[in-house]
N, CA, C and O atoms as a MOPAC input file, in Angstrom:
PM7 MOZYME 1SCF
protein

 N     11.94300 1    17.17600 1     5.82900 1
 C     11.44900 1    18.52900 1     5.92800 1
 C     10.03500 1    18.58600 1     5.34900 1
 O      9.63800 1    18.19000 1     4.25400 1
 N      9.30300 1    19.23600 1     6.45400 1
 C      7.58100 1    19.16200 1     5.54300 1
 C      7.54300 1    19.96400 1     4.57800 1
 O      8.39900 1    20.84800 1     4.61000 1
 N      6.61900 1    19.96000 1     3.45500 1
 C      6.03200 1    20.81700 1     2.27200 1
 C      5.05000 1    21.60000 1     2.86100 1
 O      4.17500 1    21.02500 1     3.50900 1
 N      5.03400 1    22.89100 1     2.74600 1
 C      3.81500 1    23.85600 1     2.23400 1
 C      2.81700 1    23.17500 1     1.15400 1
 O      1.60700 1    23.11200 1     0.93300 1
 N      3.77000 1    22.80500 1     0.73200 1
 C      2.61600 1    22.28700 1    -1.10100 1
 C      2.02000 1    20.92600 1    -1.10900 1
 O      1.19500 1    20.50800 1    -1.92100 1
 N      2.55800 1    20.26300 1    -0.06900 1
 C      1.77900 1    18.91200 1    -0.00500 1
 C      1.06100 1    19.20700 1     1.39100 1
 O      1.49300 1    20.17800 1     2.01200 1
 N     -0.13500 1    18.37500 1     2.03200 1
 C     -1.12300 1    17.80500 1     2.86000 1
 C     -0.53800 1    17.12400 1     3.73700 1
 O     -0.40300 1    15.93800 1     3.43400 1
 N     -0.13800 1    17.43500 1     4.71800 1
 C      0.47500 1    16.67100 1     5.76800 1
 C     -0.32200 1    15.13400 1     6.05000 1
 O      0.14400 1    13.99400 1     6.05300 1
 N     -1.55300 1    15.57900 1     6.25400 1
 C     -2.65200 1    14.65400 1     6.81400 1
 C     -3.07300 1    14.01200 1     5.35800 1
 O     -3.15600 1    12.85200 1     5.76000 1
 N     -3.22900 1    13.96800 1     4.68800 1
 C     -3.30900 1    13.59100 1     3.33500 1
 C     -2.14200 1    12.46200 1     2.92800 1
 O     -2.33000 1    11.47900 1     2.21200 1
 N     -1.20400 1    12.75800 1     3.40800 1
 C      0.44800 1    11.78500 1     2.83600 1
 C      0.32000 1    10.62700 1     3.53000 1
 O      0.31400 1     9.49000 1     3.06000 1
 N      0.16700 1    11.11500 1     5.22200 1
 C      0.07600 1    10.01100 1     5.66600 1
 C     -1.10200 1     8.85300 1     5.72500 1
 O     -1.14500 1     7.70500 1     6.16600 1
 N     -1.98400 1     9.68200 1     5.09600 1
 C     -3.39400 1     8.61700 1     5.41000 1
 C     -3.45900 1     8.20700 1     4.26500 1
 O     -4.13900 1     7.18100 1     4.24700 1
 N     -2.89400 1     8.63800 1     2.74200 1
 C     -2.49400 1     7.36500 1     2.17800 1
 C     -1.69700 1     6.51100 1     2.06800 1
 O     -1.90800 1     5.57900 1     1.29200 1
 N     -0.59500 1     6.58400 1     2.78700 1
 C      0.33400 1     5.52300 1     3.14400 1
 C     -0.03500 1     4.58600 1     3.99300 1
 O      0.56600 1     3.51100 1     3.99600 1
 N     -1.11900 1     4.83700 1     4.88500 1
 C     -1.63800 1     3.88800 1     6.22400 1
 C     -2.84500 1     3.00200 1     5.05700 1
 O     -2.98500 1     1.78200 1     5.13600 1
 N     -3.37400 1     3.58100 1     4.36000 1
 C     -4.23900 1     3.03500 1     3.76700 1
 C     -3.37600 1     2.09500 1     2.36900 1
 O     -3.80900 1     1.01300 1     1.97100 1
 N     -2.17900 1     2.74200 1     1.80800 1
 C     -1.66900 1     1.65000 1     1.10100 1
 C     -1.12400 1     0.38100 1     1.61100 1
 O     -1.33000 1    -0.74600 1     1.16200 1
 N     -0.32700 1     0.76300 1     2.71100 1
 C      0.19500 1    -0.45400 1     3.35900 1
 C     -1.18500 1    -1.08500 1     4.28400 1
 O     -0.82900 1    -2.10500 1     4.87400 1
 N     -2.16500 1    -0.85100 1     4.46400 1
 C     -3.51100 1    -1.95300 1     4.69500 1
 C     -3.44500 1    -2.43800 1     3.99600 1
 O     -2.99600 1    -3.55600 1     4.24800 1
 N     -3.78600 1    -2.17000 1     2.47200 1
 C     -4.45700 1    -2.54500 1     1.53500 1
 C     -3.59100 1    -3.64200 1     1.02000 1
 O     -3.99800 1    -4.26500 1     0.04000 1
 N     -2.07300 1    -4.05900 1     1.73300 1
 C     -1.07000 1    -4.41500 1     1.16200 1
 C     -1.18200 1    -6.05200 1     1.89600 1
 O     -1.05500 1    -7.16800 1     1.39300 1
 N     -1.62100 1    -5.37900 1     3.99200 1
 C     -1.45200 1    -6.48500 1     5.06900 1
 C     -2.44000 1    -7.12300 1     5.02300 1
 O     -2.22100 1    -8.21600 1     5.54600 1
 N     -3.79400 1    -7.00700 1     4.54800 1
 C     -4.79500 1    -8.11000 1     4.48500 1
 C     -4.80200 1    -9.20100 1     3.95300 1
 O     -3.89600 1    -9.72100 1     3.30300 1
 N     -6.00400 1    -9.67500 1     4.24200 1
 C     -5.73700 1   -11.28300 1     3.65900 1
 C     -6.48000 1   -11.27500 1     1.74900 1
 O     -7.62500 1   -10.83900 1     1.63200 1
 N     -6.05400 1   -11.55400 1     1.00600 1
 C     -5.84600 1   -11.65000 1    -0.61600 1
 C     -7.47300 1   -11.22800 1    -0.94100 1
 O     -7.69100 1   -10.25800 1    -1.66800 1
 N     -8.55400 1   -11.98800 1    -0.37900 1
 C     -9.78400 1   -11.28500 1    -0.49100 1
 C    -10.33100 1    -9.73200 1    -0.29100 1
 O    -11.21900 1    -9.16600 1    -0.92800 1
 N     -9.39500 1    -9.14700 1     0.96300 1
 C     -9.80000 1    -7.68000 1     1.23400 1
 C     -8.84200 1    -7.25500 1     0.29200 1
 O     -9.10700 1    -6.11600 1    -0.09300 1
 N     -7.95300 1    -7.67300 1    -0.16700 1
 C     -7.01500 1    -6.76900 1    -0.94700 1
 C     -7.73800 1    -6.81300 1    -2.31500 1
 O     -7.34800 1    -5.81900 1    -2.92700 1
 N     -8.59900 1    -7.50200 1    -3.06000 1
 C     -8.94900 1    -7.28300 1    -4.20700 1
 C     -9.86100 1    -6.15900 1    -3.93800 1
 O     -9.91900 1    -5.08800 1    -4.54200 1
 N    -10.54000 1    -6.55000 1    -2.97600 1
 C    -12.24200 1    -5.25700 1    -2.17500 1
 C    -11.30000 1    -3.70900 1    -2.18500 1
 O    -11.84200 1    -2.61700 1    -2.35900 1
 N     -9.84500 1    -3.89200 1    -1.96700 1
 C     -9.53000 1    -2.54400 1    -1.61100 1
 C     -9.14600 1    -1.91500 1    -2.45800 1
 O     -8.51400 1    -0.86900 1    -2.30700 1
 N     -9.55200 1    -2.59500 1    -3.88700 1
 C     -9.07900 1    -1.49100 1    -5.47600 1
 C    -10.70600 1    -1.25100 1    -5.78200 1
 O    -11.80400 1    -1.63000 1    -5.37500 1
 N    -10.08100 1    -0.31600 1    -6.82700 1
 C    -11.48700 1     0.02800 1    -7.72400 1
 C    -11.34200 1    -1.30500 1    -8.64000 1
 O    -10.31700 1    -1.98500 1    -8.67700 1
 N    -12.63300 1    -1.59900 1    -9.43800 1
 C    -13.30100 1    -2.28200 1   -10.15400 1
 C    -12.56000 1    -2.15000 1   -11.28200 1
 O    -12.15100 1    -1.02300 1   -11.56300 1
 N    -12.21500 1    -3.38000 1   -12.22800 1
 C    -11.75400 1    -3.33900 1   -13.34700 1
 C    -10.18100 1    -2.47300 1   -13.47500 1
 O     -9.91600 1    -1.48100 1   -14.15400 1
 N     -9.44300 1    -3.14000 1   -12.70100 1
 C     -7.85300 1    -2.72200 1   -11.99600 1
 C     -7.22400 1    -3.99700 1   -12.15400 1
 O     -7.89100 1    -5.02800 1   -12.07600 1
 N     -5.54100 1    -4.01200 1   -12.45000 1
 C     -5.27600 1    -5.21900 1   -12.17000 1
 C     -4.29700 1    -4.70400 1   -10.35900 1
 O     -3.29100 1    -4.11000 1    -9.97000 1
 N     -5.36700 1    -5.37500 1    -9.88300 1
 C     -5.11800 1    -5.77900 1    -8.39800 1
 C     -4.14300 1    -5.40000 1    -8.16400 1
 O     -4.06900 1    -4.33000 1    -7.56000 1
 N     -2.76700 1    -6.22000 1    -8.59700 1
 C     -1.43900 1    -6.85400 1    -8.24300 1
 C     -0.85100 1    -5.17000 1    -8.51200 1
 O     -0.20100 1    -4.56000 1    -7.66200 1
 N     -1.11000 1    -4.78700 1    -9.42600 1
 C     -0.23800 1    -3.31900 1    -9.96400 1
 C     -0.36600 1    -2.33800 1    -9.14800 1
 O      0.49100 1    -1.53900 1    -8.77200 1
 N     -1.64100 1    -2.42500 1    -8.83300 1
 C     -2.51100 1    -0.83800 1    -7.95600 1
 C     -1.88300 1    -1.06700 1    -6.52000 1
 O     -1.41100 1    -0.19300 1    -5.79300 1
 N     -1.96300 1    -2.25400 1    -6.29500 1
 C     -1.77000 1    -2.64300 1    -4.71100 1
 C     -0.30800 1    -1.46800 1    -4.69500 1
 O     -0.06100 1    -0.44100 1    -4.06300 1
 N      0.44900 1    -2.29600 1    -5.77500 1
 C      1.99200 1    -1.87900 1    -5.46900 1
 C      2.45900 1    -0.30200 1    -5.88400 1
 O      3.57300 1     0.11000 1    -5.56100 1
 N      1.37700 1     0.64200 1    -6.72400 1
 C      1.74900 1     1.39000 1    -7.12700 1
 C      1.18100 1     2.60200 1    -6.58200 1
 O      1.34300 1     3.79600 1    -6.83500 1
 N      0.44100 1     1.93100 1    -5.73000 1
 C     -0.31700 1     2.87700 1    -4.75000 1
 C      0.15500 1     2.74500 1    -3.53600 1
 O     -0.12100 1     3.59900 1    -2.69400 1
 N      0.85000 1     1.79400 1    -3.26500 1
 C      2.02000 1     1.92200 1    -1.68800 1
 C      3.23000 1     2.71800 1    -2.70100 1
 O      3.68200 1     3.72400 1    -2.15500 1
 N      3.66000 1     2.50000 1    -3.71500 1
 C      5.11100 1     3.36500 1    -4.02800 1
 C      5.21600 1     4.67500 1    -4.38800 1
 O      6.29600 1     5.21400 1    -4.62900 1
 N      3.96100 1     5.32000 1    -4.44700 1
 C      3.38300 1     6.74600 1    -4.80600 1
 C      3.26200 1     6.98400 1    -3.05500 1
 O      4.13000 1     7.84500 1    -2.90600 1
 N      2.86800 1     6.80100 1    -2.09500 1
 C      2.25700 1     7.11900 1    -1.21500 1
 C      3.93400 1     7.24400 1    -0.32700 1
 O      4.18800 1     8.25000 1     0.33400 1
 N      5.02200 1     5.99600 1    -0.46100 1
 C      5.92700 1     6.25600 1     0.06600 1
 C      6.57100 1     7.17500 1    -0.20900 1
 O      7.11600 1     7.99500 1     0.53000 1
 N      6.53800 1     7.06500 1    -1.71600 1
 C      7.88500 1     8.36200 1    -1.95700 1
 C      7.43900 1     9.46100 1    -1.70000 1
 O      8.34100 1    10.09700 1    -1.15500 1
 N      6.04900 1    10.37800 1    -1.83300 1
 C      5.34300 1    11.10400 1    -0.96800 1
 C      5.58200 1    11.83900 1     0.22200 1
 O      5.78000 1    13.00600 1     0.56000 1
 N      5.50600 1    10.92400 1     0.63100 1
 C      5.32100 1    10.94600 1     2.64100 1
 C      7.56300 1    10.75300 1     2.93300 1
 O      8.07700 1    11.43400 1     3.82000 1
 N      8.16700 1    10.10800 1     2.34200 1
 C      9.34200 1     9.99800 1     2.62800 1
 C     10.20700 1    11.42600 1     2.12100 1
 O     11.12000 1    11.95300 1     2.75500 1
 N      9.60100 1    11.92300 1     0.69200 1
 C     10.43600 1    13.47700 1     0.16500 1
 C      9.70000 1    14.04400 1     1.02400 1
 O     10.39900 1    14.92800 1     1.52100 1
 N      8.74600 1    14.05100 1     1.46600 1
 C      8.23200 1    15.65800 1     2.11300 1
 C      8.10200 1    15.18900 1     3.55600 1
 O      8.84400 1    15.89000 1     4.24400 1
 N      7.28200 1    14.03800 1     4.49200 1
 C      7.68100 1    14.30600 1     5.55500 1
 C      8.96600 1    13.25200 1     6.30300 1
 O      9.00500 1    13.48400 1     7.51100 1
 N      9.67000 1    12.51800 1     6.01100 1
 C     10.57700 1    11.31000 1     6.33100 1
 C     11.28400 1    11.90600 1     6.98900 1
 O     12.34200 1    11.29400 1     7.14000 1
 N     11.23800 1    13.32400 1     7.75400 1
 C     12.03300 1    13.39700 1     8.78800 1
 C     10.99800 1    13.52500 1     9.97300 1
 O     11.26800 1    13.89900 1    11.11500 1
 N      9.78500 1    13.15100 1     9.49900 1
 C      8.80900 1    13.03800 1    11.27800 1
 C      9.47100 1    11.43900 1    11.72000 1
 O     10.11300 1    11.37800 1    12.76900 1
 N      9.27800 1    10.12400 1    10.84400 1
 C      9.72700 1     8.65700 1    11.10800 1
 C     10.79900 1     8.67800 1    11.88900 1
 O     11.66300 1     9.54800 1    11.77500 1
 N     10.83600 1     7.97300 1    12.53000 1
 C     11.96800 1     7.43600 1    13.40900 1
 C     12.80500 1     6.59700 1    12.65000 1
 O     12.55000 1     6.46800 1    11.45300 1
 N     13.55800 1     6.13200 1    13.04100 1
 C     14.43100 1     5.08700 1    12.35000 1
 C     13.79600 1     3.91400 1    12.11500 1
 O     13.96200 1     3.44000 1    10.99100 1
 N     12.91600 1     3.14900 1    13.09800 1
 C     12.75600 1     1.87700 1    12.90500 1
 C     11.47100 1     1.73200 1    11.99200 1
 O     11.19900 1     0.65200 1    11.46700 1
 N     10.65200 1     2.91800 1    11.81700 1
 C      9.48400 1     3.39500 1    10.74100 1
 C     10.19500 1     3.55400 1     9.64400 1
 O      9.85700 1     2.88100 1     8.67000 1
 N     11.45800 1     4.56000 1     9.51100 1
 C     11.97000 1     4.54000 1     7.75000 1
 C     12.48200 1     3.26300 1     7.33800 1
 O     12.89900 1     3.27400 1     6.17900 1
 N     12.57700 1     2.14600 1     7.95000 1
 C     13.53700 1     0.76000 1     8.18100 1
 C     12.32300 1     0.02400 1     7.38600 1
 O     12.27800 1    -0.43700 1     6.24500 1
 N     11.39000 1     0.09000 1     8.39100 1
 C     10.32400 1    -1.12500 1     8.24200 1
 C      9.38000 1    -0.42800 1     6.65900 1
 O      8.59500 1    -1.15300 1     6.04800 1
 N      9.59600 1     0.69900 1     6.32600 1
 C      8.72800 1     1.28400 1     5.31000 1
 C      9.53900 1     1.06700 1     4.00800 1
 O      8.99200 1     0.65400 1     2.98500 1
 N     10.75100 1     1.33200 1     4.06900 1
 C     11.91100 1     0.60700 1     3.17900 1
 C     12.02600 1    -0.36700 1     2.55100 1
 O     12.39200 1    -0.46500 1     1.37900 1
 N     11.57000 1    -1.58600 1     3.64100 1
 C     11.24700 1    -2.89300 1     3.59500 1
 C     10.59000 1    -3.37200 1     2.60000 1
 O     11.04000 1    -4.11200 1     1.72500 1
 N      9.20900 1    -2.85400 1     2.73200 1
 C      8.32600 1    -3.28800 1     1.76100 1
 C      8.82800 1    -2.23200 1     0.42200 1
 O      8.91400 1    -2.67400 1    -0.72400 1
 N      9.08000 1    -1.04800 1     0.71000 1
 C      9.59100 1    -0.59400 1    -0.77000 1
 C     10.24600 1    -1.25800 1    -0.96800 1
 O      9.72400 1    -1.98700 1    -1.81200 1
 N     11.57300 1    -1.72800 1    -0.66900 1
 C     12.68700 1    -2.90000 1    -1.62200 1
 C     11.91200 1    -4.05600 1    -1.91400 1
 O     12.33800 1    -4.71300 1    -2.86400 1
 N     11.06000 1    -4.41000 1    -1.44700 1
 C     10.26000 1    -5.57500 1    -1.66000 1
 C      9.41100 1    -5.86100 1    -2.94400 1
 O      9.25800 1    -6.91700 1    -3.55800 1
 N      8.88700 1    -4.56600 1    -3.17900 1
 C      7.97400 1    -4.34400 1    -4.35100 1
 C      9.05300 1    -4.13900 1    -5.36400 1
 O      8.68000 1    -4.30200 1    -6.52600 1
 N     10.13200 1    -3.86300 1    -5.21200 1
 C     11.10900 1    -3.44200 1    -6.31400 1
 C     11.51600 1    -4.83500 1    -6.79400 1
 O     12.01300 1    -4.90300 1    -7.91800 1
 N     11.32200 1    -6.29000 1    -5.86600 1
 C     11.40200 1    -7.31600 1    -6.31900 1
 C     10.31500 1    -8.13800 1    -7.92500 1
 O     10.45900 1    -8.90300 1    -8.87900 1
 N      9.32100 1    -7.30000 1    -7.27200 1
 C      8.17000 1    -7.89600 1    -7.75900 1
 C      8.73800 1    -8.25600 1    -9.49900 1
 O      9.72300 1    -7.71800 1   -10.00500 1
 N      7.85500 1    -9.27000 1   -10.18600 1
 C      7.92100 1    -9.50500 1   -11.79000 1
 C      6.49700 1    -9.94900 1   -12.10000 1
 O      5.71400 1   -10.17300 1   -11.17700 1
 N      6.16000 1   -10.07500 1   -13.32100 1
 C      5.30600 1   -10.32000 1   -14.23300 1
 C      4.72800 1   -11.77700 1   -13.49800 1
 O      3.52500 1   -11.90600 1   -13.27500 1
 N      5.64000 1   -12.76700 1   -13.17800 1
 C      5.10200 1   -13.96600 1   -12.94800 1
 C      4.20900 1   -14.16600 1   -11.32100 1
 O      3.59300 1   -15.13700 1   -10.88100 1
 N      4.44600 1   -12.92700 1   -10.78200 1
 C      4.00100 1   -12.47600 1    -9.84300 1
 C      2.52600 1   -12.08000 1    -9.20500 1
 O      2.03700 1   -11.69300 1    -8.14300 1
 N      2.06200 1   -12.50700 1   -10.83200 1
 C      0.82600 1   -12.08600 1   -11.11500 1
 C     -0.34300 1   -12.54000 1   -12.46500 1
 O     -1.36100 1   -12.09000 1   -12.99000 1
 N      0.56600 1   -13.70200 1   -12.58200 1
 C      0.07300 1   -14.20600 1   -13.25200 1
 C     -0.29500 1   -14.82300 1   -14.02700 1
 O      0.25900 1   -14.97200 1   -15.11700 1
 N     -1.79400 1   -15.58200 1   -13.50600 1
 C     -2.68300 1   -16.05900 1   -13.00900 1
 C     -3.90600 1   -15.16100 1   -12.40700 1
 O     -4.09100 1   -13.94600 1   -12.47700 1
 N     -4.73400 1   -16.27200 1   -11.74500 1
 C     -6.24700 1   -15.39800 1   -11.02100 1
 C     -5.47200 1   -14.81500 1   -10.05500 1
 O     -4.41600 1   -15.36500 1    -9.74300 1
 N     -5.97800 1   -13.31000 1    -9.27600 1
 C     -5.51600 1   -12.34800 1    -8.70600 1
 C     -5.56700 1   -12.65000 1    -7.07700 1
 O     -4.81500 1   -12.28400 1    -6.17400 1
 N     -7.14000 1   -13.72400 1    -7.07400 1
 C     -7.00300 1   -14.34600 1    -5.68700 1
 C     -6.12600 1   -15.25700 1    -5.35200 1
 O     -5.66900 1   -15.40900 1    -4.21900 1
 N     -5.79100 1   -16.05800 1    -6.56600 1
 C     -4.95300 1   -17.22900 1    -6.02600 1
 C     -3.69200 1   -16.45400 1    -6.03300 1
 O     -2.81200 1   -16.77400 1    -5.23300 1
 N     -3.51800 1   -15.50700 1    -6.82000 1
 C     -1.54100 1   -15.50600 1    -6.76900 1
 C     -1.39700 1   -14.44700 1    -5.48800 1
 O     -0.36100 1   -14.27900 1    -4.84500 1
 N     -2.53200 1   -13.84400 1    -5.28600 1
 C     -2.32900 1   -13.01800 1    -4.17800 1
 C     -2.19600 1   -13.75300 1    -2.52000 1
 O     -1.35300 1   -13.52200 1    -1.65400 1
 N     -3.32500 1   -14.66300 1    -2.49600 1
 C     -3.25400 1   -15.67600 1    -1.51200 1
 C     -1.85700 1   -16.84400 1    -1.39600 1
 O     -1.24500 1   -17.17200 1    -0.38000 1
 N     -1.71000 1   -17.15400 1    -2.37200 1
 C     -0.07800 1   -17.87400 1    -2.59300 1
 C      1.15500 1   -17.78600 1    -3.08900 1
 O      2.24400 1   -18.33600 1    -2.92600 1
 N      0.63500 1   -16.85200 1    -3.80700 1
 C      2.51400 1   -16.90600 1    -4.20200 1
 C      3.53500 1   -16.36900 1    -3.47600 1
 O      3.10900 1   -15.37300 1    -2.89000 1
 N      4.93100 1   -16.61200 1    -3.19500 1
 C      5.51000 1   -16.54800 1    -2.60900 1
 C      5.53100 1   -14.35200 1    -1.66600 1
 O      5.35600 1   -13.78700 1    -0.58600 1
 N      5.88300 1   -14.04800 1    -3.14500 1
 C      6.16800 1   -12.43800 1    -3.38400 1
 C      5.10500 1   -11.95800 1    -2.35400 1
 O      5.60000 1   -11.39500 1    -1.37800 1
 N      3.42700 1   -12.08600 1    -2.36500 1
 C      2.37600 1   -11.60700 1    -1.86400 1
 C      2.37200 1   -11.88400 1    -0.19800 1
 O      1.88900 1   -11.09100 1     0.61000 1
 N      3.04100 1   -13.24100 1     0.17000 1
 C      2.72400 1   -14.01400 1     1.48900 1
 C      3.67100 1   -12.97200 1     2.15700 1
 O      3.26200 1   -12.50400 1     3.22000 1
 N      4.44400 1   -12.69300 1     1.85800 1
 C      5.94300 1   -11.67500 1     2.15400 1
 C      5.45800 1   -10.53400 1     2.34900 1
 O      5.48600 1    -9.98900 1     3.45200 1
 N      4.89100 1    -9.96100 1     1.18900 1
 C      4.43500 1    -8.53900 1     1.17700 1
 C      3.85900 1    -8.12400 1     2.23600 1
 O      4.12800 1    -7.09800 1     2.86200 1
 N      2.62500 1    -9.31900 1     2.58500 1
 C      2.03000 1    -9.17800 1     3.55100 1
 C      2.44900 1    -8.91700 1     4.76400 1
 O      2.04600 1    -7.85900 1     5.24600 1
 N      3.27800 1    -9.70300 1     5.52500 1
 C      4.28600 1    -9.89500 1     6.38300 1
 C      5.35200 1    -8.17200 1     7.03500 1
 O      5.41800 1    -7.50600 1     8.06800 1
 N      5.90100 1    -8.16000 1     5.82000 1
 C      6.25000 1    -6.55900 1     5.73400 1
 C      5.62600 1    -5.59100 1     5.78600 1
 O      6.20900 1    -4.62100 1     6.27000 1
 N      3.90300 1    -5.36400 1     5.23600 1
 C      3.00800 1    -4.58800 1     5.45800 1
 C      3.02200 1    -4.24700 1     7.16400 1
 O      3.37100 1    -3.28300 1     7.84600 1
 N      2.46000 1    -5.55800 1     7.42700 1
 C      2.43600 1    -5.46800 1     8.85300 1
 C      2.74800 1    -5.31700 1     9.72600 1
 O      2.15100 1    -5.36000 1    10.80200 1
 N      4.15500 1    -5.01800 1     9.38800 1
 C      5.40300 1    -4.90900 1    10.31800 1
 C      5.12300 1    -3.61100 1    10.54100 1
 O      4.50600 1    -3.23600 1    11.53800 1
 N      5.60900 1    -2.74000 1     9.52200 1
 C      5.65500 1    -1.65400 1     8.88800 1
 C      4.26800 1    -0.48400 1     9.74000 1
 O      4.48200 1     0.59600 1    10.29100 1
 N      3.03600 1    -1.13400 1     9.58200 1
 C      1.63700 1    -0.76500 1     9.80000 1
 C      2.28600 1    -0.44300 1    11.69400 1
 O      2.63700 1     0.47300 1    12.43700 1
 N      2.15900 1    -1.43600 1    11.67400 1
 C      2.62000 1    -1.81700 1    13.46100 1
 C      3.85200 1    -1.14600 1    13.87100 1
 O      3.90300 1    -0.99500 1    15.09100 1
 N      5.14100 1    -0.57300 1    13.04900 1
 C      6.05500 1     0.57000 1    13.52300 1
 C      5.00800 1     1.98000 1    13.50400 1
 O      5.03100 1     2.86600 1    14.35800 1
 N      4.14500 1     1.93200 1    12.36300 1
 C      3.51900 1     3.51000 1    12.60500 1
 C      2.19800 1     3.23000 1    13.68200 1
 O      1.08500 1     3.74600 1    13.78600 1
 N      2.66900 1     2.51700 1    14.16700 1
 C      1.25200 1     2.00200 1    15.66300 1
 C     -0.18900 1     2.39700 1    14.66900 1
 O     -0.79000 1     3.42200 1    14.98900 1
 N     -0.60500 1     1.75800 1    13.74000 1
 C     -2.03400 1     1.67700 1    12.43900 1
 C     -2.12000 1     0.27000 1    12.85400 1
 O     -1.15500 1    -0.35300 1    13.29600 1
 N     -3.74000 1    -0.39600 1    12.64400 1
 C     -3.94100 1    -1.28200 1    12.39500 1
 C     -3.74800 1    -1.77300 1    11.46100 1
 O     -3.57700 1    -1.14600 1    10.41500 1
 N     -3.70400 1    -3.56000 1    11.58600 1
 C     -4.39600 1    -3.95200 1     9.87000 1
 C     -5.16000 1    -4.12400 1     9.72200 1
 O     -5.49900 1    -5.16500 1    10.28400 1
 N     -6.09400 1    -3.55500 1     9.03200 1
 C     -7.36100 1    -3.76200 1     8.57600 1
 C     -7.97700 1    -3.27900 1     7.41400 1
 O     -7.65400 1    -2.10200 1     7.25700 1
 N     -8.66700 1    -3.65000 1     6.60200 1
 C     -9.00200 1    -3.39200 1     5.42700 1
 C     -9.22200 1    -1.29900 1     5.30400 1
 O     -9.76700 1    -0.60400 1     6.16100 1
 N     -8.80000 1    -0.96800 1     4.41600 1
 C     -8.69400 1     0.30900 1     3.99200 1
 C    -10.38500 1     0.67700 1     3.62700 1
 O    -11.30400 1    -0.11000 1     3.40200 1
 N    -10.38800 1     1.72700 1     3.65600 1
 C    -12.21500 1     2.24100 1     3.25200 1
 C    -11.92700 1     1.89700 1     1.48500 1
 O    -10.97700 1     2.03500 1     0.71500 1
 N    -13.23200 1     1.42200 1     1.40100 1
 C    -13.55200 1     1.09600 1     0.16300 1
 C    -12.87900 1     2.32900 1    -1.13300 1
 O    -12.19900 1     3.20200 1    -0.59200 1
 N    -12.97900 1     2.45700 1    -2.48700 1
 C    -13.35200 1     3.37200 1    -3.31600 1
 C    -14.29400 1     3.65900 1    -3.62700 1
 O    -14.96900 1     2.71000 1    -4.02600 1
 N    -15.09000 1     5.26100 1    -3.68300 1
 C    -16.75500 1     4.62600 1    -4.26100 1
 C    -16.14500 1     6.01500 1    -5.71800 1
 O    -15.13900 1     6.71200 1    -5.85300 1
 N    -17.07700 1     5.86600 1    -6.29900 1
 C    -17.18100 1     5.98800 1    -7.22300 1
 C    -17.81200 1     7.64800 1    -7.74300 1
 O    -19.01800 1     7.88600 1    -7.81400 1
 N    -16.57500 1     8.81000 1    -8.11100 1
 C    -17.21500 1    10.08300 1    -8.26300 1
 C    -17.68200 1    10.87700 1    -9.19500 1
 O    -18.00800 1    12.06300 1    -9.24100 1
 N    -17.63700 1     9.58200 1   -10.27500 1
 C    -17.99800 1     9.58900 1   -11.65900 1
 C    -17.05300 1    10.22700 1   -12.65300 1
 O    -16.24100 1    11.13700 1   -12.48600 1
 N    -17.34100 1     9.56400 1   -13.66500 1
 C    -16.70400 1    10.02400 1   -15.37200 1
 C    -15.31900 1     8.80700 1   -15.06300 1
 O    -14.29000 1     8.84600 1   -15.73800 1
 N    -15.45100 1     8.19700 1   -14.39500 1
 C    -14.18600 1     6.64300 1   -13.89200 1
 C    -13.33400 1     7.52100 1   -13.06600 1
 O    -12.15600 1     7.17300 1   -12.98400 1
 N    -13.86400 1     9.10000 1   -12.13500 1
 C    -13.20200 1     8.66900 1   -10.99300 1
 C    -13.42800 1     8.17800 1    -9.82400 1
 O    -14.61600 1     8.05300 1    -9.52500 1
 N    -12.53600 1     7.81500 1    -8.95900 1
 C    -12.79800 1     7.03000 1    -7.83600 1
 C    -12.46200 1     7.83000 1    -6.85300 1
 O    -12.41000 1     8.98400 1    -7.28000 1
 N    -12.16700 1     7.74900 1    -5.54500 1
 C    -11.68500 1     8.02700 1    -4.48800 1
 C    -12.49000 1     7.26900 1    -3.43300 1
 O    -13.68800 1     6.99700 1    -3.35300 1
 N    -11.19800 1     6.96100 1    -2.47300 1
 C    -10.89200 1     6.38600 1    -0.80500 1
 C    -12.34000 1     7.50000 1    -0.12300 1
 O    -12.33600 1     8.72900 1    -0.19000 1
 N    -13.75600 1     6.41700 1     0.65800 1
 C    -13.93500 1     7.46900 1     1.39300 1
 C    -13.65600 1     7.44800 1     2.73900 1
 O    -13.83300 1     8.45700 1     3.42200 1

């Protein structure tokens, strides 16, 4: 059921932009946080804010095989641990098991809501350390 109180267009365009930021390759995914972030956290906590979001207020627009494939990577991140991350942010993002996966599921996921993958718009910077997607 949609919200009055939430942004329709807002829910979903950060969910398309978390799960990018999720399907790229380990280099665009560091480019797609703000500066002085640990990578690995934001990636995941900014797809699990954006799902639960878009799933309480609009998860009855998704079809089945969109709440399936979006699920996915939520149970996925619910896997995640500490060792998951660390190390350097390029290498564990580029190899470790958890990330190669993530990826995989991003994309799936991206590709049920017919979105590309492709790197998310940068953050720039709106001062006093805030940021925002432009």
């Amino acid at each position: 059921m949609a919200d009055a109180g939430v942004n329709r267009d807002w829910a979903f365009r950060e969910l398309k932009y978390s799960l990018q930021a999720l399907a790229v390759p380990a280099a665009d995914q560091i480019r797609a946080q703000t500066p002085a972030c640990v990578v690995q956290d934001e990636l995941l906590l900014d797809y699990d804010h954006s799902y639960e979001v878009l799933s309480q207020h609009f998860g009855s627009e998704l079809t089945g095989e969109q709440r399936t494939a979006l699920r996915r990577v939520h149970e996925h991140s619910d896997q995640w641990t500490e060792q998951d991350n660390a190390g350097d942010p390029l290498e564990d993002l580029a190899r470790r098991p958890f990330w190669v996966t993530m990826r995989s599921f991003a994309a799936e996921a991206l590709a049920r809501m017919r979105w590309p993958v492709e790197p998310p718009p940068p953050y720039k910077p709106l001062g006093d350390g805030v940021w925002q997607r432009q």
